[in-house]
PyMOL Python script that loads the backbone (N, CA, C, O; Angstrom):
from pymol import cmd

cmd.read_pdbstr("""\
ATOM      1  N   UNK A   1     -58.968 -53.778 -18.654  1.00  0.00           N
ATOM      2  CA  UNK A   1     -59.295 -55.082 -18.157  1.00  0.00           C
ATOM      3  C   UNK A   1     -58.467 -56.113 -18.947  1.00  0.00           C
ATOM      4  O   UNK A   1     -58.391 -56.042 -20.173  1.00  0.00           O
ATOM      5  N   UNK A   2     -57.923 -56.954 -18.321  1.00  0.00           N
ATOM      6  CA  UNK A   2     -56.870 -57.919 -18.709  1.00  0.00           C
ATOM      7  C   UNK A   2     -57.954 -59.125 -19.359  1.00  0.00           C
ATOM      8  O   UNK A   2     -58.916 -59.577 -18.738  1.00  0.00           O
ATOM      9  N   UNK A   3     -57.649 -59.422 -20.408  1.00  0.00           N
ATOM     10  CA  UNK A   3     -59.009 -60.764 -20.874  1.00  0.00           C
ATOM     11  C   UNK A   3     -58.046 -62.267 -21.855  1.00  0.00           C
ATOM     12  O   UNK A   3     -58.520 -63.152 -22.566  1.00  0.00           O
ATOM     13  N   UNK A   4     -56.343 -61.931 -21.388  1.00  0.00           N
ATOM     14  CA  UNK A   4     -55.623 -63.152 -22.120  1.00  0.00           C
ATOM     15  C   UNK A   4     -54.418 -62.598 -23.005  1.00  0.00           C
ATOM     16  O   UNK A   4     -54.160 -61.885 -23.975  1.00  0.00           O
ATOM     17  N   UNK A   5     -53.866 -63.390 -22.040  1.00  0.00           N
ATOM     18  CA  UNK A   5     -51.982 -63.136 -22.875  1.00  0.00           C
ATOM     19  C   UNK A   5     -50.996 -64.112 -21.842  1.00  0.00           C
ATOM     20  O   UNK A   5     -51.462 -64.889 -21.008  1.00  0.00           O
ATOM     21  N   UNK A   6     -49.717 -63.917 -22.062  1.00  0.00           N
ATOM     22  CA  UNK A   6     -48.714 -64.556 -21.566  1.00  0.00           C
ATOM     23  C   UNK A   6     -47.604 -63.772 -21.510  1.00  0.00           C
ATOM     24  O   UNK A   6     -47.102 -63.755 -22.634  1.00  0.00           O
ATOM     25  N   UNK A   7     -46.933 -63.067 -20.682  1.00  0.00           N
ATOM     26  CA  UNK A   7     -45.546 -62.534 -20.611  1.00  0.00           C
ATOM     27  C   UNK A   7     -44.609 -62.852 -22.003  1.00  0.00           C
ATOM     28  O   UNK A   7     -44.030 -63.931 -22.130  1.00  0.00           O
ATOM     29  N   UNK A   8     -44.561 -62.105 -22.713  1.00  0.00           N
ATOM     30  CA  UNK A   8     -43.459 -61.995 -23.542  1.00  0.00           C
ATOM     31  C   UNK A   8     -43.718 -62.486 -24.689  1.00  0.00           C
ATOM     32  O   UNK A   8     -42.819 -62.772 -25.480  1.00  0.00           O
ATOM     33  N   UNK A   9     -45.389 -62.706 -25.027  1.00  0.00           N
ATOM     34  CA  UNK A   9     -45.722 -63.771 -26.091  1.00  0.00           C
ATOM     35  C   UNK A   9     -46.929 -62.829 -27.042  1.00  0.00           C
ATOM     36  O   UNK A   9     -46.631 -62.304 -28.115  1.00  0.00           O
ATOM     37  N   UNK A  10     -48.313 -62.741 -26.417  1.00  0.00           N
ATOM     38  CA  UNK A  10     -49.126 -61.748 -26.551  1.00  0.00           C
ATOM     39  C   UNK A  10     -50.009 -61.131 -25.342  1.00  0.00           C
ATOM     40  O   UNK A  10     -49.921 -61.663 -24.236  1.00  0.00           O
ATOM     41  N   UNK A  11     -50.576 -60.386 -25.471  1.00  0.00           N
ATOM     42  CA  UNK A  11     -51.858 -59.955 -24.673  1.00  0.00           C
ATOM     43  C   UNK A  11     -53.322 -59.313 -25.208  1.00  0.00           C
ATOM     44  O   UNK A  11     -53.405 -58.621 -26.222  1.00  0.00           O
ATOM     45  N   UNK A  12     -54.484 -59.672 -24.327  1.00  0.00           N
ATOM     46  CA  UNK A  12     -55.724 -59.034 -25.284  1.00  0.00           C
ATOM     47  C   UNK A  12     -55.834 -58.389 -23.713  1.00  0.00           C
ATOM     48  O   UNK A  12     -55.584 -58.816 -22.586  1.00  0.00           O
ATOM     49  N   UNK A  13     -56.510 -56.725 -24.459  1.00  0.00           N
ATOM     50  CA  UNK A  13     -57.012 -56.127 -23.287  1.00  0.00           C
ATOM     51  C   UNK A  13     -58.301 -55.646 -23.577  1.00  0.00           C
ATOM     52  O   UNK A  13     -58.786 -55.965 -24.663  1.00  0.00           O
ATOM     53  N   UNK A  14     -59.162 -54.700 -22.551  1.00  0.00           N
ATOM     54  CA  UNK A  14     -60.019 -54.479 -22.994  1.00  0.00           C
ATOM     55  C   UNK A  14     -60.715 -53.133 -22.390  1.00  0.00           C
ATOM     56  O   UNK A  14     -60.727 -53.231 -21.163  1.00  0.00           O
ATOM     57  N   UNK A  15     -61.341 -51.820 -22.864  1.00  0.00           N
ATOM     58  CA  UNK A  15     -61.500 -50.875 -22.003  1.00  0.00           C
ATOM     59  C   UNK A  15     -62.846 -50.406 -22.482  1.00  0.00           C
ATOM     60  O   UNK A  15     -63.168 -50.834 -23.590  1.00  0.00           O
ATOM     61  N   UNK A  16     -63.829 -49.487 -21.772  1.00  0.00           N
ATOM     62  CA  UNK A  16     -64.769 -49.297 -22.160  1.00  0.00           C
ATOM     63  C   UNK A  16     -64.780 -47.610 -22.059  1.00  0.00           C
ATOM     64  O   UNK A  16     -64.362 -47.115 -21.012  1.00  0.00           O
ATOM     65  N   UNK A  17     -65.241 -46.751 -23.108  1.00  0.00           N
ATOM     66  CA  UNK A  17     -65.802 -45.525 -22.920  1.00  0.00           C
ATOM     67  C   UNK A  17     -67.061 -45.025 -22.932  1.00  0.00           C
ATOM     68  O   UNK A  17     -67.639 -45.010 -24.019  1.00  0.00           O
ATOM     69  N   UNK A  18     -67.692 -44.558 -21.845  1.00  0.00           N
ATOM     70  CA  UNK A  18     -69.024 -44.854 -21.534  1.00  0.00           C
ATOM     71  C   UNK A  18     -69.543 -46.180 -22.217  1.00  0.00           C
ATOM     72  O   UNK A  18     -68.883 -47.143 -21.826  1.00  0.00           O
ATOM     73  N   UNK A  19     -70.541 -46.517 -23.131  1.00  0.00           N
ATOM     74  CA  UNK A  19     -70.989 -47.460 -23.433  1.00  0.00           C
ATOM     75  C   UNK A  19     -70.509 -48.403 -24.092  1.00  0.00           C
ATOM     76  O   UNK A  19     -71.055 -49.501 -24.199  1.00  0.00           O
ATOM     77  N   UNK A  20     -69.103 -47.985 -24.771  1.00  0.00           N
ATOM     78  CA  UNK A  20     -68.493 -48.587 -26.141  1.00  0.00           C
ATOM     79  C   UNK A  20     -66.912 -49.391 -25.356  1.00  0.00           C
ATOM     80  O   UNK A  20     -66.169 -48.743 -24.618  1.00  0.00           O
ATOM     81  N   UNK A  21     -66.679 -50.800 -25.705  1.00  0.00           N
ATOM     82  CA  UNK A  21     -66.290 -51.003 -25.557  1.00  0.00           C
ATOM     83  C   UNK A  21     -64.818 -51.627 -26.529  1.00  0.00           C
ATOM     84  O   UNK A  21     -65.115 -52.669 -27.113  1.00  0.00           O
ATOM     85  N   UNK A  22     -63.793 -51.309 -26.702  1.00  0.00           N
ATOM     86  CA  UNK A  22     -62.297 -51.497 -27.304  1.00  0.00           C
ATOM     87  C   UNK A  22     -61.843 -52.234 -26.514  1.00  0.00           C
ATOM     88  O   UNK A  22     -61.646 -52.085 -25.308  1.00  0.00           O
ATOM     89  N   UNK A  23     -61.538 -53.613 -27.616  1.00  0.00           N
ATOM     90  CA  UNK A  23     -60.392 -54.916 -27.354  1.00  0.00           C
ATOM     91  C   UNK A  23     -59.598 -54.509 -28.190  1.00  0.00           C
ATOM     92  O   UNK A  23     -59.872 -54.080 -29.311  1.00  0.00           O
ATOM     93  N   UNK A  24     -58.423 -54.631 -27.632  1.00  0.00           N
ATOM     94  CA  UNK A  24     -57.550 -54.756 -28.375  1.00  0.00           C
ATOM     95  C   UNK A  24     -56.176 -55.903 -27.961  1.00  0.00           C
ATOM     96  O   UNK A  24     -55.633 -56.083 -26.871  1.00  0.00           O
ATOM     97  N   UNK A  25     -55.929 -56.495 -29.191  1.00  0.00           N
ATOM     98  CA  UNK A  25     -54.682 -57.166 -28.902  1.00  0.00           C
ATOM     99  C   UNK A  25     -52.916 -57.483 -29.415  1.00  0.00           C
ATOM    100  O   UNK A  25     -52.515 -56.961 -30.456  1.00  0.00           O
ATOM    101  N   UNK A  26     -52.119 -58.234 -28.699  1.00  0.00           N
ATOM    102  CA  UNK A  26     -50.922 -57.770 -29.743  1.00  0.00           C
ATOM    103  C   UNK A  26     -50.208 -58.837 -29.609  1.00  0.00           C
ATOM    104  O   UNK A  26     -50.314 -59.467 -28.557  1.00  0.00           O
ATOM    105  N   UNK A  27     -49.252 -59.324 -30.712  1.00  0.00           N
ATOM    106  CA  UNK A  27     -48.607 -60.574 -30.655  1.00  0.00           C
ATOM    107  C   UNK A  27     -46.892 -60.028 -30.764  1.00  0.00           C
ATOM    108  O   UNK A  27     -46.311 -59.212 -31.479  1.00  0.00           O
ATOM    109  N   UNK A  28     -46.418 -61.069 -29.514  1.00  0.00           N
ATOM    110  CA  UNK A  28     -44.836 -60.601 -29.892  1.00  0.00           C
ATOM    111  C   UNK A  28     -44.460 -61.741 -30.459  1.00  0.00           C
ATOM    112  O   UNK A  28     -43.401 -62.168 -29.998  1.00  0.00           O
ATOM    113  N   UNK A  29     -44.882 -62.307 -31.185  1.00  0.00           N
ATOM    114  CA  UNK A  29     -44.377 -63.463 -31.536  1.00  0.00           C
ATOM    115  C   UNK A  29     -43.627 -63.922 -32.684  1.00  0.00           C
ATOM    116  O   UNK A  29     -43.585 -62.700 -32.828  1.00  0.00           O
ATOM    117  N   UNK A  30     -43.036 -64.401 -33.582  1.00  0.00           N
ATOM    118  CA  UNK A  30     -42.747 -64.727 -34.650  1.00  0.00           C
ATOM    119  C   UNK A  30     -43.696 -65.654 -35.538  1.00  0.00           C
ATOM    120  O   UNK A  30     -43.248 -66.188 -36.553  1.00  0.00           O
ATOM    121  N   UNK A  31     -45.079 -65.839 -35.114  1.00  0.00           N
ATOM    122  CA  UNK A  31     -46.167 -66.900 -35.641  1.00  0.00           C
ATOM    123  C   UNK A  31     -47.141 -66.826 -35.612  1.00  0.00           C
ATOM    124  O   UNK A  31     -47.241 -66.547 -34.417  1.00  0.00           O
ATOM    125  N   UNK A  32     -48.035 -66.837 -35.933  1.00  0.00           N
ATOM    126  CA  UNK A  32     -49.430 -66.626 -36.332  1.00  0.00           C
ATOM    127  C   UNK A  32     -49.784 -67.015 -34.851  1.00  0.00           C
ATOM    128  O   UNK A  32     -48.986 -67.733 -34.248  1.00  0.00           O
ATOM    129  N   UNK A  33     -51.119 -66.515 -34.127  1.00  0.00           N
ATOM    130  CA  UNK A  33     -51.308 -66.459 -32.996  1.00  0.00           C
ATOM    131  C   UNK A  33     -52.992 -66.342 -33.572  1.00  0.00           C
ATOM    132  O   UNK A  33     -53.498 -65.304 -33.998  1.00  0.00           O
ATOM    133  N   UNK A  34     -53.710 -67.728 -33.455  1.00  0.00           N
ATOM    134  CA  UNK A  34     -55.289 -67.957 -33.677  1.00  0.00           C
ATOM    135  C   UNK A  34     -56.096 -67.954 -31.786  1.00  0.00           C
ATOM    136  O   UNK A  34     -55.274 -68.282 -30.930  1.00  0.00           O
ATOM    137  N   UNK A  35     -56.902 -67.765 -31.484  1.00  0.00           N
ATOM    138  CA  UNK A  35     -57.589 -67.309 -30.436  1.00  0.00           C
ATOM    139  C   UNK A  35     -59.031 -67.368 -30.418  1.00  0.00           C
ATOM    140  O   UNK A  35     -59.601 -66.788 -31.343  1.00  0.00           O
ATOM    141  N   UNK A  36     -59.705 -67.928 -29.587  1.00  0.00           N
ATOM    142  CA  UNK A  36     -60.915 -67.675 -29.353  1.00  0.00           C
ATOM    143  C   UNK A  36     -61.355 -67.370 -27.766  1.00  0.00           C
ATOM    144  O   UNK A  36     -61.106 -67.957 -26.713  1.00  0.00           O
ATOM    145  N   UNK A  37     -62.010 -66.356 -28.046  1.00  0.00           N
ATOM    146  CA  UNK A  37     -62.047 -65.234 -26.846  1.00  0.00           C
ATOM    147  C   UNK A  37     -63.555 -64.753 -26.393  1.00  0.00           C
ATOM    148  O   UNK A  37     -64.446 -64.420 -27.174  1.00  0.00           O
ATOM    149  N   UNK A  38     -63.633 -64.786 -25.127  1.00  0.00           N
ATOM    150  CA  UNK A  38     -64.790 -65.041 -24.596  1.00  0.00           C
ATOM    151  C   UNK A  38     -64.848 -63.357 -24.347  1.00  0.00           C
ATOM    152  O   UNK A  38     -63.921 -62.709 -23.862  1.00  0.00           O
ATOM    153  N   UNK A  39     -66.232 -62.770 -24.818  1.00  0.00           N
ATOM    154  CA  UNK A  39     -65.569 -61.250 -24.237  1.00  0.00           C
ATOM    155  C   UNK A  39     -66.970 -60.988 -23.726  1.00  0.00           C
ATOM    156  O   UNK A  39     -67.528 -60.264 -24.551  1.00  0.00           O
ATOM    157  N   UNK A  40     -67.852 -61.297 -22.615  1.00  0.00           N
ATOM    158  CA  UNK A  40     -68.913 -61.107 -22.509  1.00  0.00           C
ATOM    159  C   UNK A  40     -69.648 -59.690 -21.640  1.00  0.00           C
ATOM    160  O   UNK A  40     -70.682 -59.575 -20.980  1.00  0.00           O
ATOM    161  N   UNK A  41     -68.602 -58.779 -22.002  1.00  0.00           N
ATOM    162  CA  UNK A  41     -69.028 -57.336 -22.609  1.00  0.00           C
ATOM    163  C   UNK A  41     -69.805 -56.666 -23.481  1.00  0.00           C
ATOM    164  O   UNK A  41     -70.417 -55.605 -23.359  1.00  0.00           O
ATOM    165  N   UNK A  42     -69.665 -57.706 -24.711  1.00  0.00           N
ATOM    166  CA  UNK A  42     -70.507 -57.499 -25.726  1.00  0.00           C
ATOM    167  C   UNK A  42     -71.599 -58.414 -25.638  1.00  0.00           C
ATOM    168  O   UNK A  42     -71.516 -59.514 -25.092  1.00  0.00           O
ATOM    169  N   UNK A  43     -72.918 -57.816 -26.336  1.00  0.00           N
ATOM    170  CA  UNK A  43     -73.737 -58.485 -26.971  1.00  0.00           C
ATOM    171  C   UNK A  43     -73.688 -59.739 -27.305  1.00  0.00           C
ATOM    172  O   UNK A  43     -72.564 -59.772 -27.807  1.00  0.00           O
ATOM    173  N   UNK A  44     -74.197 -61.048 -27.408  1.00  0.00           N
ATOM    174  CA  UNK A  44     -74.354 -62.171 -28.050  1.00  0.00           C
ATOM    175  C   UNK A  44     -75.351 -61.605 -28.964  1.00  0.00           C
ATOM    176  O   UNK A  44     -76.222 -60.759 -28.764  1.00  0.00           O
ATOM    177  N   UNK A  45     -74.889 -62.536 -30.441  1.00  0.00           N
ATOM    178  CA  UNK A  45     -75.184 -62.376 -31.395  1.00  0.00           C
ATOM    179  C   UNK A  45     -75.442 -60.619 -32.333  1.00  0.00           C
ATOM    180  O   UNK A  45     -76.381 -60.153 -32.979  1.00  0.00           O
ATOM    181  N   UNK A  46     -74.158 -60.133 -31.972  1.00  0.00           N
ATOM    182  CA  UNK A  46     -74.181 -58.938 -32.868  1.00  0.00           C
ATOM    183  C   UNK A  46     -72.905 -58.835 -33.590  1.00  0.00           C
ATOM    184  O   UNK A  46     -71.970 -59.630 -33.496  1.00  0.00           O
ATOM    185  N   UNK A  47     -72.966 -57.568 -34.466  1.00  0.00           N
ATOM    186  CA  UNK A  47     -71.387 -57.421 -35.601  1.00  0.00           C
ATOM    187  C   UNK A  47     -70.572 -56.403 -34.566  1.00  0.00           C
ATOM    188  O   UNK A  47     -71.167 -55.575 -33.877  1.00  0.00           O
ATOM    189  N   UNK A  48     -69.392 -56.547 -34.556  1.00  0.00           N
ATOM    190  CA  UNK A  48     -68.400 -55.918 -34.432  1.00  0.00           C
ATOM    191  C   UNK A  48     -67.630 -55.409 -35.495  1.00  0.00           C
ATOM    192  O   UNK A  48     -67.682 -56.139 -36.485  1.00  0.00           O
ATOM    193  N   UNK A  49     -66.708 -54.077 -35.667  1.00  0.00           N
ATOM    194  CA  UNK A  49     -65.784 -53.985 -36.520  1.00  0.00           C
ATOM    195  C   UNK A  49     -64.295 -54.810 -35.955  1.00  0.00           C
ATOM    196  O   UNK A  49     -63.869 -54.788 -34.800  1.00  0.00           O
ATOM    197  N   UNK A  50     -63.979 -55.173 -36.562  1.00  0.00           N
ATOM    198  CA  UNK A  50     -62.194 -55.897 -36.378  1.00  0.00           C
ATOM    199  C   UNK A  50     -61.436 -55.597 -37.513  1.00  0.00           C
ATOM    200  O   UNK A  50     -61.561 -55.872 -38.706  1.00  0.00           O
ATOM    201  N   UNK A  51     -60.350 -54.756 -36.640  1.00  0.00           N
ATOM    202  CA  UNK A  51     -59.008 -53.978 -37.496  1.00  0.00           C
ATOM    203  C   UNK A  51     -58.057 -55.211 -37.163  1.00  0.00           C
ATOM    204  O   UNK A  51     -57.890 -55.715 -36.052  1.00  0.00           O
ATOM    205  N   UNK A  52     -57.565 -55.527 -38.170  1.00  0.00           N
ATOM    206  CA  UNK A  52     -56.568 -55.986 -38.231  1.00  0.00           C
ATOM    207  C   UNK A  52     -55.267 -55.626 -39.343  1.00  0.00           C
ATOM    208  O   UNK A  52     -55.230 -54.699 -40.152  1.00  0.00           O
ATOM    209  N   UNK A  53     -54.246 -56.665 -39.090  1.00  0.00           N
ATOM    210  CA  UNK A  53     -53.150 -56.818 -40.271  1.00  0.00           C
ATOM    211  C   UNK A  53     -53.035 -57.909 -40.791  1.00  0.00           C
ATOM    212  O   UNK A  53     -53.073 -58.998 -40.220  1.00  0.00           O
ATOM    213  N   UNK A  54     -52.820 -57.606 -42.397  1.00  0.00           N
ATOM    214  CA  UNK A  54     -52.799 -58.763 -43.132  1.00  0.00           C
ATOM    215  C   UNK A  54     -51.067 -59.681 -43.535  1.00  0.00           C
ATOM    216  O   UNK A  54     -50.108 -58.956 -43.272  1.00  0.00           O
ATOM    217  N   UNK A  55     -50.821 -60.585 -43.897  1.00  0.00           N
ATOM    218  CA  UNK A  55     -49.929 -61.113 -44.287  1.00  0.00           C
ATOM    219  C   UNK A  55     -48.657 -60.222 -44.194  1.00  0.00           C
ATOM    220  O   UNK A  55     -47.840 -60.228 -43.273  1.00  0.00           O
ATOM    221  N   UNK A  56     -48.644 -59.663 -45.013  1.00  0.00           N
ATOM    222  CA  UNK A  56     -47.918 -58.393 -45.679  1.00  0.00           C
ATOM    223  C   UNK A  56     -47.898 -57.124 -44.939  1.00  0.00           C
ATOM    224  O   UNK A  56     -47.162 -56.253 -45.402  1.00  0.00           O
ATOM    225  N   UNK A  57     -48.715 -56.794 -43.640  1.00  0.00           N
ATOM    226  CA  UNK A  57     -48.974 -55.570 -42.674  1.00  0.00           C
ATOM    227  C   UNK A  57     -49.294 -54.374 -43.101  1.00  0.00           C
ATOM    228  O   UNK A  57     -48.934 -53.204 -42.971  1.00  0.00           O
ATOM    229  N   UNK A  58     -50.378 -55.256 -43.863  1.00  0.00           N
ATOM    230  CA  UNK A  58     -51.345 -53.862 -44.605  1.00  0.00           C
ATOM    231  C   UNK A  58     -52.852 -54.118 -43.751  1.00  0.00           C
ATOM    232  O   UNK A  58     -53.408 -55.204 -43.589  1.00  0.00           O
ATOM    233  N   UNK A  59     -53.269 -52.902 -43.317  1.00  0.00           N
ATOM    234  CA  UNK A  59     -54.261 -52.479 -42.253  1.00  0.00           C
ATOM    235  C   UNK A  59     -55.804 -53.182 -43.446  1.00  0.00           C
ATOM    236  O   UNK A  59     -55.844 -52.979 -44.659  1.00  0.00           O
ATOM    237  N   UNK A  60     -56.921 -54.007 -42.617  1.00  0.00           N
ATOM    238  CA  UNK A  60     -57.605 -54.318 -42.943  1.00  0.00           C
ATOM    239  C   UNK A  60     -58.867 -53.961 -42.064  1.00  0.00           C
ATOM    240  O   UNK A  60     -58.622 -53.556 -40.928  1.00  0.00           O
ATOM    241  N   UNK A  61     -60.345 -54.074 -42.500  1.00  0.00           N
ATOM    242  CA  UNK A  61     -61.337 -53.478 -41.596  1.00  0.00           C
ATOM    243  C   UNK A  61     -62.544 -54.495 -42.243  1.00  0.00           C
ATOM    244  O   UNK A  61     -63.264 -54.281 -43.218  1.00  0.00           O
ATOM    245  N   UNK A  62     -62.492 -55.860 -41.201  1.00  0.00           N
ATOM    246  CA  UNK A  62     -63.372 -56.708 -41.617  1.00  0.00           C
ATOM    247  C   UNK A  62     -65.233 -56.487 -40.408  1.00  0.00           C
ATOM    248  O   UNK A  62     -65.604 -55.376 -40.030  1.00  0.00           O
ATOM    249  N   UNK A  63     -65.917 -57.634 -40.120  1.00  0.00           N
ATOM    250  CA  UNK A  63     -66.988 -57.635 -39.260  1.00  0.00           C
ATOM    251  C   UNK A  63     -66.779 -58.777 -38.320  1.00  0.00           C
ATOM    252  O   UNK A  63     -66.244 -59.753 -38.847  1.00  0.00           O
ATOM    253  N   UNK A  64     -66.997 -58.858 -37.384  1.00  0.00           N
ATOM    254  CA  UNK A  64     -66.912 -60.336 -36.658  1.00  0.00           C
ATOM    255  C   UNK A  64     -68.244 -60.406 -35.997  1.00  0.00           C
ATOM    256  O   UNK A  64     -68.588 -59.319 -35.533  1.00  0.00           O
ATOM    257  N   UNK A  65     -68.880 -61.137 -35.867  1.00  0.00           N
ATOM    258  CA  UNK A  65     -69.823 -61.944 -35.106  1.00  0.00           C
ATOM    259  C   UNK A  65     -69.844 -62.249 -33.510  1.00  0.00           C
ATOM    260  O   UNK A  65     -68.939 -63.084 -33.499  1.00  0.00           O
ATOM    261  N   UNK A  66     -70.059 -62.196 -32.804  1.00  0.00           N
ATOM    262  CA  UNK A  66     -69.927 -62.533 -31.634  1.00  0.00           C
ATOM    263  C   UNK A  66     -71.391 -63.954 -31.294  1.00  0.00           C
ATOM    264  O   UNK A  66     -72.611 -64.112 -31.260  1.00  0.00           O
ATOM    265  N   UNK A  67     -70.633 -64.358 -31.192  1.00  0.00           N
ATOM    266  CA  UNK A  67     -71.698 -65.486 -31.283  1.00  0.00           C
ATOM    267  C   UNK A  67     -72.473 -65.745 -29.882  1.00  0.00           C
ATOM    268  O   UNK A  67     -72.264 -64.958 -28.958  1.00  0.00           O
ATOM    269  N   UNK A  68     -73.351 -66.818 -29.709  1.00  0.00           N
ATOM    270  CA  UNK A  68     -74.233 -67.151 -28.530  1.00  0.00           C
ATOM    271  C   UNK A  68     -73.846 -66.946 -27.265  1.00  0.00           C
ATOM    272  O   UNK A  68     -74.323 -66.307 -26.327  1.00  0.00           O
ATOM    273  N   UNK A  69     -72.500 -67.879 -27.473  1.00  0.00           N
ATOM    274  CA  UNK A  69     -71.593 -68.048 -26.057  1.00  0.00           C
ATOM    275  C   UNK A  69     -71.055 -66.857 -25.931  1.00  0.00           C
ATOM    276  O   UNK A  69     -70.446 -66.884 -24.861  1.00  0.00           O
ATOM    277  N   UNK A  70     -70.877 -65.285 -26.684  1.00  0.00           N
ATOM    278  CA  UNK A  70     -70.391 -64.418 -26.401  1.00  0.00           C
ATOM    279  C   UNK A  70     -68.693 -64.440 -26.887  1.00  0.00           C
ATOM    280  O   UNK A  70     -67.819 -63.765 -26.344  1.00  0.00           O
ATOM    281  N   UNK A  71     -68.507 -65.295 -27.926  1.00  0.00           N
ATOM    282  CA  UNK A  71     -67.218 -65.541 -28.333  1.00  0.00           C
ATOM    283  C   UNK A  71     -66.912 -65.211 -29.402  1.00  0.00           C
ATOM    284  O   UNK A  71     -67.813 -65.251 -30.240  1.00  0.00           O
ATOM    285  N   UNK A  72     -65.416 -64.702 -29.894  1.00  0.00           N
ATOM    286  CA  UNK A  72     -65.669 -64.440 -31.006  1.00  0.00           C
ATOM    287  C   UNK A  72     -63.910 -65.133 -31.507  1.00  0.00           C
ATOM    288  O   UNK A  72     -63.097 -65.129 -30.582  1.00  0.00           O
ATOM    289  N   UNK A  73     -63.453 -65.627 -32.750  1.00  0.00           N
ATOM    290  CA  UNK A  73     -62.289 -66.009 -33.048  1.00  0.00           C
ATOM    291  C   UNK A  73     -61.481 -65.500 -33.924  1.00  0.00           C
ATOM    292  O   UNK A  73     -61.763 -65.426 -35.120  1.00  0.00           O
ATOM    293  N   UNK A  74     -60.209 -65.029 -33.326  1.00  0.00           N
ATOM    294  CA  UNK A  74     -59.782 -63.797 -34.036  1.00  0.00           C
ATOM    295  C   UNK A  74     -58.289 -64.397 -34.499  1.00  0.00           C
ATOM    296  O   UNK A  74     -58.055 -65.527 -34.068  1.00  0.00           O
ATOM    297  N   UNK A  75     -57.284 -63.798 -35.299  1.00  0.00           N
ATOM    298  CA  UNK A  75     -56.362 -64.192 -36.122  1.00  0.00           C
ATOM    299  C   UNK A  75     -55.095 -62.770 -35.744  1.00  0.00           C
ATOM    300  O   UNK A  75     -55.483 -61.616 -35.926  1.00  0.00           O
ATOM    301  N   UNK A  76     -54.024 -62.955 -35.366  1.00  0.00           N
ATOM    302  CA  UNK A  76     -53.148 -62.195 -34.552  1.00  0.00           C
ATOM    303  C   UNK A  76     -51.696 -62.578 -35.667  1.00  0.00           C
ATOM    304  O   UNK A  76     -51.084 -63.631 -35.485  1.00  0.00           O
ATOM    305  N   UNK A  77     -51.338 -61.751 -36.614  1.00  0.00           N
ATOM    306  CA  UNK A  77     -50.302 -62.012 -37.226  1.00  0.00           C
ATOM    307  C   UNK A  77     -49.334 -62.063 -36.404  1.00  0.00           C
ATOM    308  O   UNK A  77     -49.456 -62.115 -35.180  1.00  0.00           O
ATOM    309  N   UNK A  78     -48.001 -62.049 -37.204  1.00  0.00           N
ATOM    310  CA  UNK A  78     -46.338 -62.121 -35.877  1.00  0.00           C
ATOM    311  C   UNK A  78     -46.665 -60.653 -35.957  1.00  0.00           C
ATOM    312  O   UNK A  78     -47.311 -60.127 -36.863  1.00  0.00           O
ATOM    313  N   UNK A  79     -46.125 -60.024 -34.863  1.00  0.00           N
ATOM    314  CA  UNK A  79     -45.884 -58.841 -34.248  1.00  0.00           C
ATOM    315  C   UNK A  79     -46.674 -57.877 -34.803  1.00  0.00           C
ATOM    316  O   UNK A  79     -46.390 -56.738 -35.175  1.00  0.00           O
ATOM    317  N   UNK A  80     -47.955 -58.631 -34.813  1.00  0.00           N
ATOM    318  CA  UNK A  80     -49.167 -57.894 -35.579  1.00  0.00           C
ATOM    319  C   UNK A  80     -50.159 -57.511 -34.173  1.00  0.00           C
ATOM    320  O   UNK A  80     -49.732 -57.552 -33.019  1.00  0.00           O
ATOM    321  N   UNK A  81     -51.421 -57.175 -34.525  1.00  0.00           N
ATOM    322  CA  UNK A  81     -52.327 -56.989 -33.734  1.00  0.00           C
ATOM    323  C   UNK A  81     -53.773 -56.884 -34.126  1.00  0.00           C
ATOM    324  O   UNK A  81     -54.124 -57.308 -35.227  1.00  0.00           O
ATOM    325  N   UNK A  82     -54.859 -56.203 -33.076  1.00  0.00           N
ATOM    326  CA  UNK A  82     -56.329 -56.390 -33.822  1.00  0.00           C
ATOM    327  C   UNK A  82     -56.581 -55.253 -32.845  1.00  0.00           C
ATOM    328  O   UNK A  82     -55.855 -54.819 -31.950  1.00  0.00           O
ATOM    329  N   UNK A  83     -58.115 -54.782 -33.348  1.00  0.00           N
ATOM    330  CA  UNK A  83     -58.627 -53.962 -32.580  1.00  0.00           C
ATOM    331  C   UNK A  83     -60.463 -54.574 -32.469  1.00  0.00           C
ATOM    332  O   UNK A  83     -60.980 -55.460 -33.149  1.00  0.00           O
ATOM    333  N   UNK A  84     -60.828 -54.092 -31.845  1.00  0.00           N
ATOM    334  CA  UNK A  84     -62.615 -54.657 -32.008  1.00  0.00           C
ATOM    335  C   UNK A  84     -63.228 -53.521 -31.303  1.00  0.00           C
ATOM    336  O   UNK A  84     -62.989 -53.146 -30.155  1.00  0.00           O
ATOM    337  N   UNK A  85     -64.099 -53.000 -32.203  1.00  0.00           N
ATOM    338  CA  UNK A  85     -64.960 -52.128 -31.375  1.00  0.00           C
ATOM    339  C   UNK A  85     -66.613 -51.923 -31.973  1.00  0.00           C
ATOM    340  O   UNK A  85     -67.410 -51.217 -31.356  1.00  0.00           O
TER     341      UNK A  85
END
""", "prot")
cmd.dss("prot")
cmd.show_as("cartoon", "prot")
cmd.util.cbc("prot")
cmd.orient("prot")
């Protein structure tokens, strides 16, 4: 499921296996790429895991929130990416 991108810039997608659902996204960009993303697949008000890359493109494994509205705001290095599941 297509949930936000632009030809040649980034994209967020999104797929579900049976119950569990994987976003994932990717930046072709040369610049930090900030986002807030409506994914109302998930739960309002629960934790997610979010993989990301840091500065330097060393693999990180933080929590995100999905808040009321079902949104959550995520951080997309250059030619970096994220995962959420």
């Amino acid at each position: 499921m297509f949930i936000d991108g632009y030809p040649g810039k980034y994209v967020v997608l999104a797929r579900r296996h049976e119950k569990n659902w994987y976003i994932v996204g990717l930046n072709a960009e040369k610049k930090v790429k900030e986002l807030t993303l409506q994914l109302s697949m998930l739960n309002p008000e629960t934790t997610v895991n979010y993989y990301t890359d840091d500065e330097d493109g060393y693999a990180l494994l933080s929590k995100l929130e999905v808040d009321k509205k079902q949104q959550v705001k995520i951080v997309m290095q250059p030619n970096g990416g994220f995962i959420i599941n």
